[in-house]
The first five atom37 places (N, CA, C, CB, O) and aatype in JSON, in Angstrom:
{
  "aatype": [20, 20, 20, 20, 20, 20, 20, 20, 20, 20, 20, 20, 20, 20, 20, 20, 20, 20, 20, 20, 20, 20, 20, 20, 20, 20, 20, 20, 20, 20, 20, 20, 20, 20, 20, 20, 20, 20, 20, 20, 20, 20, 20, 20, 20, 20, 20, 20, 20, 20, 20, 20, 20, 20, 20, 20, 20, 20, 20, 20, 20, 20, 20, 20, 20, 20, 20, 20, 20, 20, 20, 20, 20, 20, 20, 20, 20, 20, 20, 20, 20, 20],
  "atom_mask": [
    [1, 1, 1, 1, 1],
    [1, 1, 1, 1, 1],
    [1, 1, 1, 1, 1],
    [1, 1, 1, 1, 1],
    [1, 1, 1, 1, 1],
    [1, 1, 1, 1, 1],
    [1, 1, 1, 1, 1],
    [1, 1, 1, 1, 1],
    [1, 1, 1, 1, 1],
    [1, 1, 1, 1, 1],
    [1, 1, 1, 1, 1],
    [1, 1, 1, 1, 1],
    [1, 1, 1, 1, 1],
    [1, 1, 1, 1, 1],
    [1, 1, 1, 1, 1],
    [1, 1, 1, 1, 1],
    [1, 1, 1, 1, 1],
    [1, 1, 1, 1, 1],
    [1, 1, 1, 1, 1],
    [1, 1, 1, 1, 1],
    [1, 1, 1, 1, 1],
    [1, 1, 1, 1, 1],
    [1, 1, 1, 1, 1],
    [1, 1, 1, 1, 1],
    [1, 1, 1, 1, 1],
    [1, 1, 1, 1, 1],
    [1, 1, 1, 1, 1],
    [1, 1, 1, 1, 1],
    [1, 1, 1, 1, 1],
    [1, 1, 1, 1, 1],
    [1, 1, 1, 1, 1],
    [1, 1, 1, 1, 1],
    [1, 1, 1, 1, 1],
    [1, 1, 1, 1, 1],
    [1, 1, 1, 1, 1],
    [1, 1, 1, 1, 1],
    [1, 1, 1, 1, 1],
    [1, 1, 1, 1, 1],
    [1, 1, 1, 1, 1],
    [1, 1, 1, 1, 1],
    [1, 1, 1, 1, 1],
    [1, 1, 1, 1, 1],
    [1, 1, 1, 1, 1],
    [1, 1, 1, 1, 1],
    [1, 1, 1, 1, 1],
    [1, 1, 1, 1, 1],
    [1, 1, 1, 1, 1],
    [1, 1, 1, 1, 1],
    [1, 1, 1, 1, 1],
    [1, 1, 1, 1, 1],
    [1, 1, 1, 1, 1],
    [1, 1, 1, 1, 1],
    [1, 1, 1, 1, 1],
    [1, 1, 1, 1, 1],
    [1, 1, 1, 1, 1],
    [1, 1, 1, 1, 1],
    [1, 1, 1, 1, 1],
    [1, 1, 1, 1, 1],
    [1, 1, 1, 1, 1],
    [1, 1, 1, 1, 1],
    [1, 1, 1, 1, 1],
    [1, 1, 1, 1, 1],
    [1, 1, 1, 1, 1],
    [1, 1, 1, 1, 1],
    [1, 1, 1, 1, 1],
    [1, 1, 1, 1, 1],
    [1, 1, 1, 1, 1],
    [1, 1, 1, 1, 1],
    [1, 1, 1, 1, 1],
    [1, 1, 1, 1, 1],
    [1, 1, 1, 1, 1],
    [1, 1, 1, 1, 1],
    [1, 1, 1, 1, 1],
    [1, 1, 1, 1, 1],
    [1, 1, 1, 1, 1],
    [1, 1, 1, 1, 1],
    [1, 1, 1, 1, 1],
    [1, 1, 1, 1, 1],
    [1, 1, 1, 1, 1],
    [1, 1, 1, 1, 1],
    [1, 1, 1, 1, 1],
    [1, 1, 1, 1, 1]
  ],
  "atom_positions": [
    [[0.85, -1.18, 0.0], [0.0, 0.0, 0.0], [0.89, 1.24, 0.0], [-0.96, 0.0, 1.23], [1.96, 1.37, 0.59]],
    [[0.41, 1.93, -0.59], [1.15, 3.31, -1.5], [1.03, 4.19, 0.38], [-0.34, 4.37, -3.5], [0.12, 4.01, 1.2]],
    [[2.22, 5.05, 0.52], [2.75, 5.32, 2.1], [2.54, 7.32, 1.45], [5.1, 4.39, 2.7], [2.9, 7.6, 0.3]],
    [[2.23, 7.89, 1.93], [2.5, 9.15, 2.1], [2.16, 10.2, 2.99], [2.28, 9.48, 1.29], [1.14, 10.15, 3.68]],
    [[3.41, 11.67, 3.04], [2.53, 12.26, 3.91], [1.33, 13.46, 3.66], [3.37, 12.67, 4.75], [0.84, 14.36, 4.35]],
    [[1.17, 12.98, 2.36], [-0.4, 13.75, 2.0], [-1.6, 12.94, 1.99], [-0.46, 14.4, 0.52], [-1.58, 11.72, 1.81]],
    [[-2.53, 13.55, 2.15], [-3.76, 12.98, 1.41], [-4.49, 13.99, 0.99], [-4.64, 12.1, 2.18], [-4.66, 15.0, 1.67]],
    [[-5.12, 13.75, -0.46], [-5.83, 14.12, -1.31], [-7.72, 14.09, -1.17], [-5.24, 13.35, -2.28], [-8.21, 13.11, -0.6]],
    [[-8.39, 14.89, -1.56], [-9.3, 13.87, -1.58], [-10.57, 15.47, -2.18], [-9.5, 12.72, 0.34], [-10.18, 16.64, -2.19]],
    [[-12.22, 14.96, -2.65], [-12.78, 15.79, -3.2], [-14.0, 16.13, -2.63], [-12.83, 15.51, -4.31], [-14.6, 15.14, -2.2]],
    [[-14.68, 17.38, -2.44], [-15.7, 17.21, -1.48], [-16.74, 17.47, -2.08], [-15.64, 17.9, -0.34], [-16.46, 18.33, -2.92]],
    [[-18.08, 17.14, -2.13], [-19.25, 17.32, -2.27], [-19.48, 18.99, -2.22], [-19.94, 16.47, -1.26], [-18.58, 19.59, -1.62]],
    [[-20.71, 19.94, -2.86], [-20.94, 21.34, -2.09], [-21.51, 21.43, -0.78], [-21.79, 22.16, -2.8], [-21.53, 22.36, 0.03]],
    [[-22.07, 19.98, -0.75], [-22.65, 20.73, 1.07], [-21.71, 20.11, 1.92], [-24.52, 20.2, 1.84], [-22.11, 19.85, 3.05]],
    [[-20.52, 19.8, 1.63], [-19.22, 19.8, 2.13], [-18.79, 18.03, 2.79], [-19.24, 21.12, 3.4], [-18.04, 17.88, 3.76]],
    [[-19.31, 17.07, 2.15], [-18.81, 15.86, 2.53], [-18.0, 15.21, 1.93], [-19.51, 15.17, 2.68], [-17.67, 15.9, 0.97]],
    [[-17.52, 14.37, 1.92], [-16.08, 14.1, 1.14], [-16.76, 12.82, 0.73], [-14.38, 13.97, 2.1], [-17.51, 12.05, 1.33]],
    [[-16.22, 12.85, -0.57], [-16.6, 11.59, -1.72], [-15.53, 10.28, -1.34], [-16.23, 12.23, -3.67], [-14.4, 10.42, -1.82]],
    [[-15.67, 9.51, -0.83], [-14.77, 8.17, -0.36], [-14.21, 8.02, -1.38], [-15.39, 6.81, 0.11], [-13.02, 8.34, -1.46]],
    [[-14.92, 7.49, -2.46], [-13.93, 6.99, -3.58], [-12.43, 7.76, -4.21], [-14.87, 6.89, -4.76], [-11.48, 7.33, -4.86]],
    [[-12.84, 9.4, -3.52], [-11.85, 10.15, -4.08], [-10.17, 10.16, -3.37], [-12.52, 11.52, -4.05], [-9.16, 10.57, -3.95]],
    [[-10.26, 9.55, -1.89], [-9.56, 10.01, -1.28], [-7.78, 8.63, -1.62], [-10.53, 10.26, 0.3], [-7.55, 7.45, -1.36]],
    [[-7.4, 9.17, -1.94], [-5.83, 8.99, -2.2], [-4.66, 9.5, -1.51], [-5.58, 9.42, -3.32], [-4.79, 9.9, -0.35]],
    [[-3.71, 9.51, -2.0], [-2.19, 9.34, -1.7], [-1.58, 9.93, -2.5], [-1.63, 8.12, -1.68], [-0.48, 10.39, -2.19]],
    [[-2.06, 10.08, -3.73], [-1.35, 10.4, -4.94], [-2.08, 11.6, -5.64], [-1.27, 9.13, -5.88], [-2.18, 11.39, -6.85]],
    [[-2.46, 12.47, -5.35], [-2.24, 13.65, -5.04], [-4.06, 14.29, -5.95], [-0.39, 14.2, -5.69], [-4.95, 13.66, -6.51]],
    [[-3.89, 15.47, -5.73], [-5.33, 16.11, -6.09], [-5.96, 15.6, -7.81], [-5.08, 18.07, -6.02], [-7.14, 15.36, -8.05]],
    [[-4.99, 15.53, -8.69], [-5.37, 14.82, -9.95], [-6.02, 13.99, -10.16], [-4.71, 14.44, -10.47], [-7.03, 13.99, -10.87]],
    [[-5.44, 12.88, -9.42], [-6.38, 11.48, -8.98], [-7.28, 11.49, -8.5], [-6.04, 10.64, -8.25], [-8.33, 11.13, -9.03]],
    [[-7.17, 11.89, -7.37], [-8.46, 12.64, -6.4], [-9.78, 12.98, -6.94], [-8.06, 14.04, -5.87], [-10.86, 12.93, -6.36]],
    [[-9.46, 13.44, -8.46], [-10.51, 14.03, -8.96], [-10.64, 13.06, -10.25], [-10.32, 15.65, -9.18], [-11.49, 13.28, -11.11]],
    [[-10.01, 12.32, -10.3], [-10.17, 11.33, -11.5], [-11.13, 10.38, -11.06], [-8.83, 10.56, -11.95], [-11.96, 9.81, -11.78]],
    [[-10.92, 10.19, -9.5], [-11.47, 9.09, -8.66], [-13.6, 9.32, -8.72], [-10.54, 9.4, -6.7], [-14.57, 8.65, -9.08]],
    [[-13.3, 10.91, -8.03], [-14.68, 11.31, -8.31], [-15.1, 11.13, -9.74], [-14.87, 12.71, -7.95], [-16.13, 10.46, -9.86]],
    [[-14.68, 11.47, -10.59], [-15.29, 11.65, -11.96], [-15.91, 9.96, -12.36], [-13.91, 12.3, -13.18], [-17.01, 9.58, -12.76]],
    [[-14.83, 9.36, -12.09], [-15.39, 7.15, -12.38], [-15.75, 6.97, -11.44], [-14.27, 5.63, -12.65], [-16.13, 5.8, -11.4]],
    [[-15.99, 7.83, -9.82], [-17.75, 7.23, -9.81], [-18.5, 7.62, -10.26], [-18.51, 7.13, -8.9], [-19.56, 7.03, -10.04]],
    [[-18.55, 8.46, -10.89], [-20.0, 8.75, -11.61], [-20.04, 8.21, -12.82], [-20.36, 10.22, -11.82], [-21.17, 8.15, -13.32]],
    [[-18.86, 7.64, -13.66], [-19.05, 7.76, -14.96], [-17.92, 5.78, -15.11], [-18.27, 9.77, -15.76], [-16.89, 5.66, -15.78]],
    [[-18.5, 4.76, -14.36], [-17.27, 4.1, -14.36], [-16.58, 3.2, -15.76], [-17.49, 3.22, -13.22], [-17.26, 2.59, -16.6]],
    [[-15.17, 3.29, -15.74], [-14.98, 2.77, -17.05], [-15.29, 1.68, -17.5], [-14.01, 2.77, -17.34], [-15.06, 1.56, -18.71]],
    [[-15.83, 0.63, -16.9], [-16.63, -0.86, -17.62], [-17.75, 0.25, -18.93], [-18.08, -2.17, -15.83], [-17.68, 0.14, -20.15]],
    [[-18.43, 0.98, -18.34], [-19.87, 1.56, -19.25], [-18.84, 2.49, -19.93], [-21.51, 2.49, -18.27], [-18.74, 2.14, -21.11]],
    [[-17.98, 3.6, -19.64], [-17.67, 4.28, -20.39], [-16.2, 4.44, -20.76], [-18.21, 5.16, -20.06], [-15.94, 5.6, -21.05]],
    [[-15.19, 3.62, -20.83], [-14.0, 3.41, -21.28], [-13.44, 4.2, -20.0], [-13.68, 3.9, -22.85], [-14.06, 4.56, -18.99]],
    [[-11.68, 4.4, -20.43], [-11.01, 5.08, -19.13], [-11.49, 6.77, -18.63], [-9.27, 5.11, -19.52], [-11.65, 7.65, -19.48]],
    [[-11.61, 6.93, -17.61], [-11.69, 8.29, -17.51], [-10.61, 9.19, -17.87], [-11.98, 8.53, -16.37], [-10.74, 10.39, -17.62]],
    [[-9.28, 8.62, -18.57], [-8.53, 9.58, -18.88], [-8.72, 10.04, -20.74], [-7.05, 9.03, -18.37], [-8.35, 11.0, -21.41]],
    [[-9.28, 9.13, -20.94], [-10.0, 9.34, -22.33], [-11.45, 10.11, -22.67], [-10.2, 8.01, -22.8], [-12.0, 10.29, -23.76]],
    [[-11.92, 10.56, -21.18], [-13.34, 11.1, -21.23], [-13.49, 12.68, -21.29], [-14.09, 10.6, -19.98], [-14.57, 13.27, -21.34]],
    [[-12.43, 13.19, -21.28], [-11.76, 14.5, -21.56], [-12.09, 15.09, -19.76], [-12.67, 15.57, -23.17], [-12.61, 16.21, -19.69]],
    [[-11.91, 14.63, -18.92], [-11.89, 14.73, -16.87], [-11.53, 16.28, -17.17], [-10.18, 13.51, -15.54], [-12.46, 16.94, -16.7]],
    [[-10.52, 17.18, -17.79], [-10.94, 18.45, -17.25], [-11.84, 19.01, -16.91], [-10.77, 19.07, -17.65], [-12.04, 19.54, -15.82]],
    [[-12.87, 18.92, -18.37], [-14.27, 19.43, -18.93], [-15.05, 18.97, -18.07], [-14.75, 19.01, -20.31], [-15.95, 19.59, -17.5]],
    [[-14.73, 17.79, -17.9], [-15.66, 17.13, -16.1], [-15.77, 17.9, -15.28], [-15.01, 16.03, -15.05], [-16.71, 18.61, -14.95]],
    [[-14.22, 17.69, -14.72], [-14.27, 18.46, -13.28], [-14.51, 19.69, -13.19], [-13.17, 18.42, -12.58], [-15.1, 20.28, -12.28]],
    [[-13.96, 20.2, -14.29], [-14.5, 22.03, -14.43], [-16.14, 21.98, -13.81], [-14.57, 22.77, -16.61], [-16.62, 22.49, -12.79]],
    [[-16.76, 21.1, -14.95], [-18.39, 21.32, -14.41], [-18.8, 20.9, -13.29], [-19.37, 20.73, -15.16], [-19.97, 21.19, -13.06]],
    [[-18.19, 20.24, -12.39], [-18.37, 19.71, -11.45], [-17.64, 20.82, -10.04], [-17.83, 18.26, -11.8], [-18.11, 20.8, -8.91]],
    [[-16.62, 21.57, -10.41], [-16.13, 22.74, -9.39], [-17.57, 23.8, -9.82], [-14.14, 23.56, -9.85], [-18.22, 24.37, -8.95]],
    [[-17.86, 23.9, -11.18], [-18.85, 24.85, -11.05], [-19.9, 24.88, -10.44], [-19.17, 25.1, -11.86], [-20.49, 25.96, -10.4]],
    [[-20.62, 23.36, -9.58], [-21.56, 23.31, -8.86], [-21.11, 23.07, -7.33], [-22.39, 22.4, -9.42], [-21.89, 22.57, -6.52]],
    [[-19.74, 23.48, -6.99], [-19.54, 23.43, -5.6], [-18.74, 22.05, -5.32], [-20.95, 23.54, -4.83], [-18.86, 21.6, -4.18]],
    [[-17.88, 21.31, -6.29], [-17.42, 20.38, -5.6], [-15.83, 21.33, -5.63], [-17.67, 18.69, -6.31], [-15.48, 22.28, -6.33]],
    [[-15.21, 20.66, -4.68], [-13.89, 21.09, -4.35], [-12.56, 19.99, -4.0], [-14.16, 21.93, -3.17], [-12.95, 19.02, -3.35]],
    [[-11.55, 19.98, -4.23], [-10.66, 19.29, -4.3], [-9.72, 19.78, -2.92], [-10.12, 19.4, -5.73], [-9.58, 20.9, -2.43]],
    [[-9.25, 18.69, -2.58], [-8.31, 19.74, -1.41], [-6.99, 18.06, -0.8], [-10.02, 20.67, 0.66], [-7.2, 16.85, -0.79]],
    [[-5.76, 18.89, -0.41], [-4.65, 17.88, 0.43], [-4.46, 18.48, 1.5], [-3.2, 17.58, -0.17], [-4.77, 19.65, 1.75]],
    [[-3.85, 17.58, 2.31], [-3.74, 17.59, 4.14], [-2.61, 16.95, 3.9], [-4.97, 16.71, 5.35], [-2.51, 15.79, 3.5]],
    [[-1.69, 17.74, 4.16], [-0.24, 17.57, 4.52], [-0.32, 17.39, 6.42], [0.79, 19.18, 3.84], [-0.83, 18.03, 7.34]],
    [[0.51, 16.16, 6.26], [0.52, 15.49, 7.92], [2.17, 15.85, 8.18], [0.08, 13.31, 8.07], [2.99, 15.01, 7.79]],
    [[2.71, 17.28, 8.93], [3.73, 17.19, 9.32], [4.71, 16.61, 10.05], [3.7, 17.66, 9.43], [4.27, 15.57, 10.53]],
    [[5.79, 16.8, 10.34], [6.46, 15.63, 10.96], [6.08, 15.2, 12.15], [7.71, 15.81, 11.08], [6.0, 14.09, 12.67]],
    [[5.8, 16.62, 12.59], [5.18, 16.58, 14.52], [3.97, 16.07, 14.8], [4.93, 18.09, 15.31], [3.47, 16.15, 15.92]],
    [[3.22, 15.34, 13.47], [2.07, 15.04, 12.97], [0.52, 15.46, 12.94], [2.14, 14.22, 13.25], [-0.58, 14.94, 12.74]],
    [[1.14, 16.85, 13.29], [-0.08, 17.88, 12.95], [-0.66, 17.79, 11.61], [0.37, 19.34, 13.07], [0.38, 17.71, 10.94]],
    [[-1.4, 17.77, 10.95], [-2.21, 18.27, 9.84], [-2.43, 19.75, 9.28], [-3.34, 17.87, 10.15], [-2.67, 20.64, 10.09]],
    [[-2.34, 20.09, 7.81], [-2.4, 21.5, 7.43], [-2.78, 21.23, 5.94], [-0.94, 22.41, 7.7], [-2.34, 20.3, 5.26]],
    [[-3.6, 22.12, 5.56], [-3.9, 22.53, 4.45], [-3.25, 22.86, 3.19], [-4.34, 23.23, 4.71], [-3.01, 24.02, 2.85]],
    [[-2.98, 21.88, 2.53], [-1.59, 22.55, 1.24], [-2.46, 23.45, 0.47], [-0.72, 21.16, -0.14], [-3.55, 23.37, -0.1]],
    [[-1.52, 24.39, 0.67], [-1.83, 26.27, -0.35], [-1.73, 25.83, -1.7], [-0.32, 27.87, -0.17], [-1.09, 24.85, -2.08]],
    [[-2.31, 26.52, -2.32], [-2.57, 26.15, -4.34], [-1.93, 27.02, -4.47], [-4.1, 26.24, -5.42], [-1.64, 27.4, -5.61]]
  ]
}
């Protein structure tokens, strides 16, 4: 199992976090993750072939949000700045 000290992950607008989204490997995925649940590739081929910007764009436009939690050494938690 993939070890890091981030996690990724995408939230709903009324602010709950989508399970499937949450990773290791950083906000890209994160949001690749959300996009094939909604759209999964058995019915619609890979989501990297489904053009996922144009996705997620429409999908930040109704309030979903992407976000990482950097776990410092002292193992506090913090918000990584964009």
């Amino acid at each position: 199992m993939p070890q890091s000290c981030e996690i990724s992950f995408v939230t709903y607008p009324d602010g709950n976090v989508d399970e499937a989204s949450i990773t290791v490997c950083g906000e890209a995925i994160a949001r690749q993750r959300f996009v094939s649940a909604w759209l999964p590739d058995r019915f619609f081929g890979p989501s990297s072939e489904l053009g996922l910007s144009s996705l997620w764009r429409g999908a930040a436009e109704k309030g979903a949000r992407s976000y990482t939690i950097i776990i410092g050494t002292n193992g506090e938690p913090k918000l990584k700045e964009r």
